[in-house]
N, C-alpha and C positions, 0 to 999 in steps of 0.2 A: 468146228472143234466142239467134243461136247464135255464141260464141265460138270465137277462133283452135280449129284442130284441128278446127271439126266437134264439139264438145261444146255441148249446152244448159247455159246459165247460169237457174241459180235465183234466183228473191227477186225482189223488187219494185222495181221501176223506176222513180224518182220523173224527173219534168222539171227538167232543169236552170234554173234562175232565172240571169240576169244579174244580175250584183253591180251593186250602182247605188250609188256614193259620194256621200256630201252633202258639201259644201262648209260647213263648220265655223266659224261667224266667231269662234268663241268662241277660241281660240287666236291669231288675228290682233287683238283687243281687248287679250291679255293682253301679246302683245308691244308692241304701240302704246305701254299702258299703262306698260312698263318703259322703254321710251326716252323716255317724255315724263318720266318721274321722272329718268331719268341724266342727260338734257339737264339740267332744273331746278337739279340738284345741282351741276353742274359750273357753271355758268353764273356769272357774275362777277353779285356781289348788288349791290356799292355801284354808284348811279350816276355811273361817272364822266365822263360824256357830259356831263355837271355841267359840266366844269374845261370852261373856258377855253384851250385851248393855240392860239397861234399859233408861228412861224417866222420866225427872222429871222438874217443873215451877220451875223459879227462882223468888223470892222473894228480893226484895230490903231492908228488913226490916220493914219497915214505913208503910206501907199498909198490911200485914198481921193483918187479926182480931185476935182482943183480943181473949184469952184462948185456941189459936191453937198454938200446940203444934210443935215446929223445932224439929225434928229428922235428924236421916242418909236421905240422898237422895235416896231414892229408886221409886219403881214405882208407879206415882201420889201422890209425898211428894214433899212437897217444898223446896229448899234448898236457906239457907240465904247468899246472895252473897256477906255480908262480913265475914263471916267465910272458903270464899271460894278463895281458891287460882287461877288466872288465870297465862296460861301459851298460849305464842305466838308459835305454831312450824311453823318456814320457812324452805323453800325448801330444804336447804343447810344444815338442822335437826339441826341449833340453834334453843335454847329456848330463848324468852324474859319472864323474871320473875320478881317483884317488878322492871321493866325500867332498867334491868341491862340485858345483852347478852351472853350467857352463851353456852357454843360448845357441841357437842353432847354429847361428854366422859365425862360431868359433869353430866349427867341425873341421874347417882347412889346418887350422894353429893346431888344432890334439890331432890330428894323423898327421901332419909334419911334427909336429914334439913327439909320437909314437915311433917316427922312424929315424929323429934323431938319439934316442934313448937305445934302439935298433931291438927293440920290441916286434915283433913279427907276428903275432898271436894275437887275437882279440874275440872275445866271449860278450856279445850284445846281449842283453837283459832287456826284453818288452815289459813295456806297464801295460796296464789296460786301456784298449782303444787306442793304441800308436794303431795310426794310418801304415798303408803297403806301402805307400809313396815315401814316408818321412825313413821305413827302412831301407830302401831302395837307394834313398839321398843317401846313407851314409855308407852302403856299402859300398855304390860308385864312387863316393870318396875316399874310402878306404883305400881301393879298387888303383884309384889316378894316382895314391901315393906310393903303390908297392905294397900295401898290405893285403895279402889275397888270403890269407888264413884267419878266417871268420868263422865262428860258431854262435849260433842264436839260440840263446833259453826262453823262456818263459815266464817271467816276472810276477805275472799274475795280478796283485792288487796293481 
């Protein structure tokens, strides 16, 4: 072989091979593997697909037209917010009910005093930072009493 310049190059002259890359599934396995775990992890455990929620406008009374009829609160019925019991849940899972503050282990005594009153409507008010769990507790309570018409606002502070 003779090199730039007109010199013979010495040694052995192997053939060049082309590089031939495999495709690897074993690194696409391991990624797979990490996102099916972060999915998993992150993923809401309880079901709450569970709850029951419907929708419905509140009515003050005084502005519903003539010859419409108040029923239950169900979905796109109005329900009349003075028949309608509100209840405060804070952080700490007290209730405030008619201005009075009432500890969570009362929750059975105010939805049976709810249904002996025969109140059937209730408007839950969050503070800030009520846990899923402590509204959970009181809708299944609600729930065990007969009261299935709930509607949850947003309290804010």
């Amino acid at each position: 072989m003779v090199a730039a310049g007109g010199q013979k190059r010495r040694g052995l002259v192997l053939p060049r091979r082309n590089r031939r890359y495999r495709f690897s599934m074993t690194s696409l396995a391991d990624v797979m593997f990490q996102l099916l775990i972060f999915f998993m992890l992150s993923a809401n455990i309880a079901p709450y697909s569970m709850i029951d929620v419907r929708t419905g406008a509140v009515s003050g009374g005084s502005n519903t037209p003539a010859g419409t009829p108040e029923t239950e609160a169900g979905p796109g019925q109005i329900t009349d917010i003075r028949t309608t019991a509100v209840w405060t849940l804070d952080a700490d899972g007290a209730i405030r009910a008619s201005g009075q503050l009432f500890s969570p282990d009362r929750l059975d005594a105010l939805a049976a005093a709810l249904l002996a009153q025969g109140t059937d409507d209730v408007l839950v008010v969050l503070r800030r930072d009520v846990s899923v769990q402590r509204l959970v507790t009181v809708l299944q309570t609600l729930a065990a009493h007969g009261i299935t018409s709930v509607q949850i606002a947003n309290g804010g502070l």
